[in-house]
N, C-alpha and C positions, 0 to 999 in steps of 0.2 A: 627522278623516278616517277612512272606515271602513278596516279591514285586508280587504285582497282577493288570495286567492291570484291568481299569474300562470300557473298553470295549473290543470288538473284535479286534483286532492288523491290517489288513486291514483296516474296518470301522474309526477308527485315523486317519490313514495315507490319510485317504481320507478327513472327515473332516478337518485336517489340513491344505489342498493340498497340500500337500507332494505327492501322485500319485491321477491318473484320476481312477474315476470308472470304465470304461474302462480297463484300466490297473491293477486294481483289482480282474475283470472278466476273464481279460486273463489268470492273474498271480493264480488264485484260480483253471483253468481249465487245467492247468498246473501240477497242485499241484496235481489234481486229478490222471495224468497219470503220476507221478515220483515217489509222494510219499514223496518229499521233505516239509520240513517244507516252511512257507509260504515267513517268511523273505527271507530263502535264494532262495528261487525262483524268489520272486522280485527281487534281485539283480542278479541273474543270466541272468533275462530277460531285465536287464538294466535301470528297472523303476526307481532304486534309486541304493545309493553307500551304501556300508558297513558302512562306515564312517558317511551316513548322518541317518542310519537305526541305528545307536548304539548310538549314541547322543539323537535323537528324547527317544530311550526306556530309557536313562539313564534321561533326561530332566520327562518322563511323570513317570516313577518311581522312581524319585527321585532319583536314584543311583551315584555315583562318577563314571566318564567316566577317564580310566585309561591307559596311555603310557608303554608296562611295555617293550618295548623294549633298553626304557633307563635305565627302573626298576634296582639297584641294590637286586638280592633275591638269597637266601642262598638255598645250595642243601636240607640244616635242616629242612626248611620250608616246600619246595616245597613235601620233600618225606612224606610227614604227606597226601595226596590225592595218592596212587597208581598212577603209570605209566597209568595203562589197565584204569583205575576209569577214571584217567586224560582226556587222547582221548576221552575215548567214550561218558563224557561231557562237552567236548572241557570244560576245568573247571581246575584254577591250582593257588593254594594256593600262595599267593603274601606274608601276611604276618601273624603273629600269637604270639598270644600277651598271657597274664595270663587267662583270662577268653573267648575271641574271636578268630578266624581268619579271615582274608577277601581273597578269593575266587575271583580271575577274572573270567566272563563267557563273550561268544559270543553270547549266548541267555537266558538273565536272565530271560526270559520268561518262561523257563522249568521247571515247579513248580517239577515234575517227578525227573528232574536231582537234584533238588533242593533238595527234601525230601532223596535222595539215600544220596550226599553231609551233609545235616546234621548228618544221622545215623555214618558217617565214621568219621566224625570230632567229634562230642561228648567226652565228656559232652560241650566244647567248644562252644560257640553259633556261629553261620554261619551269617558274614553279605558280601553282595551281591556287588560286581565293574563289569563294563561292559568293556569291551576290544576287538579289534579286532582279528578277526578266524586268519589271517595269521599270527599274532604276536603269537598267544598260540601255535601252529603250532614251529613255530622256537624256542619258550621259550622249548616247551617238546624234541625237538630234543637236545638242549643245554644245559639244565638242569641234564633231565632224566640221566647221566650219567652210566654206568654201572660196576664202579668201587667198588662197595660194595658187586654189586651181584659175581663178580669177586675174591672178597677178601673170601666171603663166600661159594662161591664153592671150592676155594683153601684148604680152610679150613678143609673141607669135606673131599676132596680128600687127605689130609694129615692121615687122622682119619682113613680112607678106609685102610691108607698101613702100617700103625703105628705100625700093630706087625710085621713086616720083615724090615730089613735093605733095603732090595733090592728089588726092584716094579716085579712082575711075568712076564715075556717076556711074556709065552705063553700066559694069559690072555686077555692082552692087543693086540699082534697079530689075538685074533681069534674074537676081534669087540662085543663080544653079553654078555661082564661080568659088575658088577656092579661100579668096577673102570671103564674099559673104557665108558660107559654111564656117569661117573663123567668130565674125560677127554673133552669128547665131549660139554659137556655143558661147559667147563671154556671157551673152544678154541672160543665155537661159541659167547659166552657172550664177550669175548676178541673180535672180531672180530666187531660183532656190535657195539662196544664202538668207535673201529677204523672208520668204515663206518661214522657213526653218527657225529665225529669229526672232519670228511673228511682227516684222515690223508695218507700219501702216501706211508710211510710207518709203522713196526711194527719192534720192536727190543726185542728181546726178549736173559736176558743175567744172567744167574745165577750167584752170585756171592757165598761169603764166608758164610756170614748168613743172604741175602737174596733174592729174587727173583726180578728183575729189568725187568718191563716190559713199555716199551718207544714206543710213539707215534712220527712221524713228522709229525706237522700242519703247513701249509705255510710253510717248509723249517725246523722250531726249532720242539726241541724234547721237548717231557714234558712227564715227571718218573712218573710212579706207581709204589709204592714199595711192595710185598709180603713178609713176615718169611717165607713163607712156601717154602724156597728153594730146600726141596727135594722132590718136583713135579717137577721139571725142566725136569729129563730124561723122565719122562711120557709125557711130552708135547711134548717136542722134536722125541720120537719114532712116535707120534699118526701123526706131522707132516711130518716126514718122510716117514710112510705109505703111506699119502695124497697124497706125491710128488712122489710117486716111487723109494726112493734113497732108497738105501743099509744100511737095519736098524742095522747089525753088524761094520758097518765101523764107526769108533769114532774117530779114529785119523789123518785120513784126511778131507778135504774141501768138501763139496758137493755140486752140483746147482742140481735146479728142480722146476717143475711147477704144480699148478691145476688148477683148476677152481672150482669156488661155488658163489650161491648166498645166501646174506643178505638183508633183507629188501628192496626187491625190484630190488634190485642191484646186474648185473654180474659181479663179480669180477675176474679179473685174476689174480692168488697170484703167483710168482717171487719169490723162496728161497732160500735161501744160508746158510750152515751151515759153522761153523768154530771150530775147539777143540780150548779149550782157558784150562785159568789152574783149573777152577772149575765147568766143565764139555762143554756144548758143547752151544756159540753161535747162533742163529736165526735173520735173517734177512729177511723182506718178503715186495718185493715191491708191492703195488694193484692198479693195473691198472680197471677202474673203464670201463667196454664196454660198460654197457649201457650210456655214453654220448656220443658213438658214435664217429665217427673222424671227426676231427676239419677243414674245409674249413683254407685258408690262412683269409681270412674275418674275423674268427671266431677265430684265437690265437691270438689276440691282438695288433698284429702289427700297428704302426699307417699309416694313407692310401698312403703316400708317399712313402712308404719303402716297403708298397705290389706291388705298382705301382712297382718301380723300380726292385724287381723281378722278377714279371711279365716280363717285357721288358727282363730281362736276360734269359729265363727260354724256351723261342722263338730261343735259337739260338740250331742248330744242332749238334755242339758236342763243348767242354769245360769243367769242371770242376767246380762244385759249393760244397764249403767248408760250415756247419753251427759247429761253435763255440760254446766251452761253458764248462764248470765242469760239474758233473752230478748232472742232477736235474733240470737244467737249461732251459728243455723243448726244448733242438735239435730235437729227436725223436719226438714231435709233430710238429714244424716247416716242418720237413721231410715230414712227411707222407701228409701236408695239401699240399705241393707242387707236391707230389705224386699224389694226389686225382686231382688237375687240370691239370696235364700231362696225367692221366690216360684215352685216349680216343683210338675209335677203329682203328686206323689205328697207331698205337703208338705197339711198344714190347718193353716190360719194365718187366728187373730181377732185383731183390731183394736179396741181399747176407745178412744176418742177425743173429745177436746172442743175444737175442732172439727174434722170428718175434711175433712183438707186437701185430696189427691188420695184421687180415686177409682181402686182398683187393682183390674184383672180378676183371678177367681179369691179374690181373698181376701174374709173377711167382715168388714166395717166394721161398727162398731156407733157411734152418734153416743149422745154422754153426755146425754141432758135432766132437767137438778136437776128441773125441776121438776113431773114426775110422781114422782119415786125414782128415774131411773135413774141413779144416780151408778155413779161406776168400781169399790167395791167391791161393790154390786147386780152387777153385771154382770159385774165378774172372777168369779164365784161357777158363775156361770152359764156362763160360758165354760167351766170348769174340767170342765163336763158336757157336753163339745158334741166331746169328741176330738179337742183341736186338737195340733198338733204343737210350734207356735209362737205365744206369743202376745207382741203389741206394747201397753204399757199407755203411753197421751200421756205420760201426768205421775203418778207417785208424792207425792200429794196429803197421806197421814192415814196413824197407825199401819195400821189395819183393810186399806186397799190396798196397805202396805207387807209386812203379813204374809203376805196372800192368794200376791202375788206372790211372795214369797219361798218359800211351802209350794208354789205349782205349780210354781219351778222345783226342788223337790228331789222332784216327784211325777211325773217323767219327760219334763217341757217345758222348754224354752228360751223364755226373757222378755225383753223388750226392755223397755225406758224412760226416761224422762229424770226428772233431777232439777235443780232450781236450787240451784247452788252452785260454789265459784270453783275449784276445782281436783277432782284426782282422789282425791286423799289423802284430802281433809274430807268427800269424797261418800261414801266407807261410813261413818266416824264418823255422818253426818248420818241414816244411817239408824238407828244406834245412839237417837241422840237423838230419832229419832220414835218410840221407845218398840220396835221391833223388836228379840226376844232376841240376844244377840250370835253363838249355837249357829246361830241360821236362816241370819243372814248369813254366819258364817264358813263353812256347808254349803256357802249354793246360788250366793253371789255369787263370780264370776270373772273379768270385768273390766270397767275403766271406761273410756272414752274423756271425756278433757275437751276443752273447745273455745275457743275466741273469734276474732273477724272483728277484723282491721287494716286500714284504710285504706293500699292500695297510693299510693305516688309518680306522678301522672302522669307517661307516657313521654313526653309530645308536648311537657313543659316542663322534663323532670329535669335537674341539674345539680348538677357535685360540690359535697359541702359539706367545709367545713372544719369541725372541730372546735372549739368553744371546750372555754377553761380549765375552767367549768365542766359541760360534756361530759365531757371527760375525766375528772376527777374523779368524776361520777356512773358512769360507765361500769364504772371502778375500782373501785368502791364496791360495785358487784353484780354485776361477772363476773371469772373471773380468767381470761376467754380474751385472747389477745393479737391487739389489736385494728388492730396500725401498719400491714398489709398490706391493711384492711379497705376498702371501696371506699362510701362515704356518700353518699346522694342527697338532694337536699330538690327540692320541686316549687314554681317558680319563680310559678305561675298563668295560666293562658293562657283562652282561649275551650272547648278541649273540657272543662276539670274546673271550668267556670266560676268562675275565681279563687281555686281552694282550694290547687291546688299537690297535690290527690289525684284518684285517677278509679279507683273501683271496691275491694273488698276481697278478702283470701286470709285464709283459714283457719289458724290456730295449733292445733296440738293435742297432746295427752300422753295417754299409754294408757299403763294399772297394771293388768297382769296378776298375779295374784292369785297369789303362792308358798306354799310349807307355813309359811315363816317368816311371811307374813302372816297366813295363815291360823289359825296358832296364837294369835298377837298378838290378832286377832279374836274369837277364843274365850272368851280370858279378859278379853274386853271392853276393855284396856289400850289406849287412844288413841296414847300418845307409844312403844309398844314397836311401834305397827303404822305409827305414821308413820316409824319411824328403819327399819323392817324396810322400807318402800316406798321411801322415799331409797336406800336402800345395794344397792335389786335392779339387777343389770349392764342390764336394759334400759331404765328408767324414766329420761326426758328429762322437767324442768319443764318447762310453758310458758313459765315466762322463756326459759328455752333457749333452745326454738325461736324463740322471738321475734330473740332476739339471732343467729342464721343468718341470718333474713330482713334485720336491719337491719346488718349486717355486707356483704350483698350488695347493697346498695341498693332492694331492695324494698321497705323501709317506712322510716319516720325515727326518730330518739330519741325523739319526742315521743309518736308511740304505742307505743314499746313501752315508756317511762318510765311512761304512763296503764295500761297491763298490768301490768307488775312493781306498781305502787301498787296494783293493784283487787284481783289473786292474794294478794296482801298475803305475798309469800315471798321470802325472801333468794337469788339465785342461786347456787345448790349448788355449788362447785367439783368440775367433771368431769376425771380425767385425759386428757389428748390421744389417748387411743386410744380410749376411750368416746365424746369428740366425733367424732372422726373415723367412727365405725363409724355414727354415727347424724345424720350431718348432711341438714339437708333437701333436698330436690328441689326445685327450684322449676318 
């Protein structure tokens, strides 16, 4: 039986006082110049919450008011309502039983969406739950996955070539044949799947008998597996046209870039092919432009650590180093430091491989091996161009190690990153590319290190207990006192599709640079400049901080156990007033 209000859905709300006649008047003359249904007008206009509008209809229709953010629901279910059907009434099958299903909506008032919803479900009878819009929202982004429509275009596209060994070059070159329209859809359906997922990147890796197509979300990969491994070279040529590479060359490396948007979203795809032994490797990073670049506010740093930046980022020439493996989000560190150096009385060049965002005002210079322009061609040149500030990607080779270090003691400030696990071993490691220990100890002055933890989803989190060996490990690398601590682990739900994580925060450590280290530096001594960086009052490891975040519940033992392993460092015993002075922000 449908649910049918007994009155008018304003006229309730008013009687109940739930809003003022007034506010029904406004919210009805509203309605007239939008077009919007009336609930969400009223909430738009502030008279009531979603929250308190979905209860009241769930209370006066009787309906079950349903959380389905914790909802454990099966892709099974959900695809028994279309994706398109889904959206357009906010409407998504929870559960489905022999003779039923139940249906969450945000407006189970819509007899209309109701009557469509029955015909699609049939013979099945439709009974009615009420839910919030922004929860079915996140459920169809997380749900809807694209992994079947994936599998059966693959499928297709095997059908398409199935009487040739070999897929038609010319075909597939000239864009307008009924393979490459199959091409086109796997690529784009792959794509959205990605976006939707928020992964970073896409791995795409043919093997022996079959097709490996791999996501990173937060950092970890998660396989799709295809049979249909001989689509590989069709995907691989279609994206090779994309990027511009040389669609005869197979047996060497290639890089290359586009651009496209998905749902809403500009993408900058990052490629890289590789010959492997059963045909050709893809790797494509997507940089995501419409979020736009990140203020230092805005990457996570906690507010002490942007402070103390700041403070270094004021002086007129030096060297600042940001740490980290890749992935690890240097390149966005960089650029937000960028963005608040970037004013008009400032010249600031950019040496980069590949310039990631395009920033007004500043001069980007894109690195190509292969004419010569590499980074120390080009630091060179720079050094004659008046800049104020200069940002080098990556400190690569002795020759850009030096370049950079003589422009920061010849009246600039340098930026850069290096790959390496902490703050400590990141000036040694310049020592060890051959750079004199005099240059370094002049012109470098601080380092920020980094790494990304997969946060706990909030929508599943729940206390954890400790085991014995927990405890013991905990014991073993920190002597902070851990009994008042509050531990979270992520149980898996639908929005971190089953991980028990959704999304990462930043870990970081900055070693300002003292005369004690500076000395230490001098006289080239590694273990006089690492005990001189331990024992400075501000310098916090990254184990540290790690163990803040997992002390508060925001991360688990498990990744900051994978941290402390990868930093490869003991955590230092801080006195209680050193932690206390420098605990994170979250």
């Amino acid at each position: 039986m449908k649910p049918k209000l007994k009155m008018r859905l304003g006229d309730l709300l008013v009687q109940e006082h739930i809003i003022s006649d007034v506010q029904l008047q406004q919210a009805l003359s509203e309605q007239r110049n939008t077009g919007k249904k009336l609930g969400r007008t009223l909430i738009d206009l502030n008279c009531i919450t979603e929250t308190q509008l979905l209860q009241f209809l769930s209370q006066q229709l009787n309906l079950p008011f349903l959380d389905i953010s914790r909802r454990p629901i099966t892709p099974e279910v959900v695809n028994l309502l279309s994706e398109v059907q889904a959206r357009r009434h906010r409407a998504l099958v929870v559960e489905s039983h022999s003779d039923h299903v139940l249906v969450a909506m945000s407006d189970p008032a819509d007899l209309q969406a109701i009557d469509t919803i029955e015909t699609l479900v049939a013979p099945k009878r439709l009974e009615i739950a009420v839910a919030p819009e922004q929860q079915l929202l996140d459920a169809f982004d997380n749900l809807y996955r694209r992994t079947d429509q994936i599998a059966q275009i693959a499928g297709k596209l095997e059908e398409e070539y199935a009487a040739d060994d070999m897929f038609d070059l010319a075909n597939l070159t000239q864009g307008d044949s009924d393979n490459e329209t199959t091409v086109v859809k796997l690529l784009q359906s792959i794509f959205e799947d990605a976006v939707q997922m928020r992964a970073s990147d896409i791995h795409i890796e043919p093997g022996e008998k079959v097709l490996r197509i791999r996501q990173r979300v937060d950092g970890q990969l998660h396989e799709n597996t295809l049979n249909e491994v001989n689509i590989a070279s069709a995907l691989v040529l279609r994206l090779k046209l994309m990027a511009g590479l040389d669609i005869s060359e197979k047996r060497m490396p290639q890089d290359g870039r586009f651009h496209m948007e998905i749902k809403g979203h500009k993408i900058d795809v990052r490629m890289s092919t590789m010959p492997i032994y059963h045909g050709e490797s893809v790797v494509m990073r997507l940089l995501d432009q419409t979020a736009g670049l990140r203020t230092l506010d805005e990457t996570g740093m906690p507010p002490h650590i942007v402070a103390r930046i700041r403070k270094q980022i004021k002086r007129p020439h030096g060297m600042l180093l940001v740490t980290g493996p890749t992935g690890s989000g240097k390149t966005t560190t960089l650029y937000g430091i960028l963005s608040e150096l970037n004013t008009a009385d400032r010249k600031i060049i950019t040496v980069e491989d590949p310039v990631e965002y395009q920033l007004p005002r500043i001069n980007q210079v894109q690195v190509n091996h292969k004419i010569g322009l590499n980074f120390s061609n080009v630091l060179r040149t720079t050094l004659r161009q008046d800049p104020d500030i200069i940002m080098v990607g990556e400190m690569r080779d002795q020759e850009t190690v030096e370049i950079g270090l003589r422009g920061a003691l010849t009246g600039h400030f340098v930026l850069s990153t290096l790959h390496t696990n902490d703050a400590v071993t990141s000036a040694l490691r310049l020592l060890d590319m051959g750079a004199a220990s005099y240059l370094v100890a002049s012109a470098l002055r601080v380092i920020i290190a980094q790494r990304l933890v997969r946060r706990v989803c909030h929508n599943c989190s729940v206390d954890y207990q400790l085991t014995a060996a927990d405890s013991s490990w905990l014991k073993s690398v920190s002597k902070h006192d851990f009994s008042q601590a509050t531990f979270k682990v992520g149980t898996g739900c639908q929005s971190c599709n089953g991980s028990g994580y959704r999304g990462r925060i930043g870990i970081f450590e900055i070693l300002e640079l003292d005369e004690n280290m500076i000395d230490a530096m001098r006289t080239g001594n590694p273990q006089d400049f690492a005990r001189a960086a331990v024992k400075s009052p501000n310098f916090v490891p990254l184990a540290h901080s790690a163990m803040e975040y997992l002390f508060k519940g925001t991360t688990t033992i498990e990744e900051v156990a994978k941290l402390v392993e990868d930093v490869s460092e003991s955590v230092v015993p801080l006195s209680q007033d050193v932690v206390s002075q420098n605990t994170l922000e979250m």
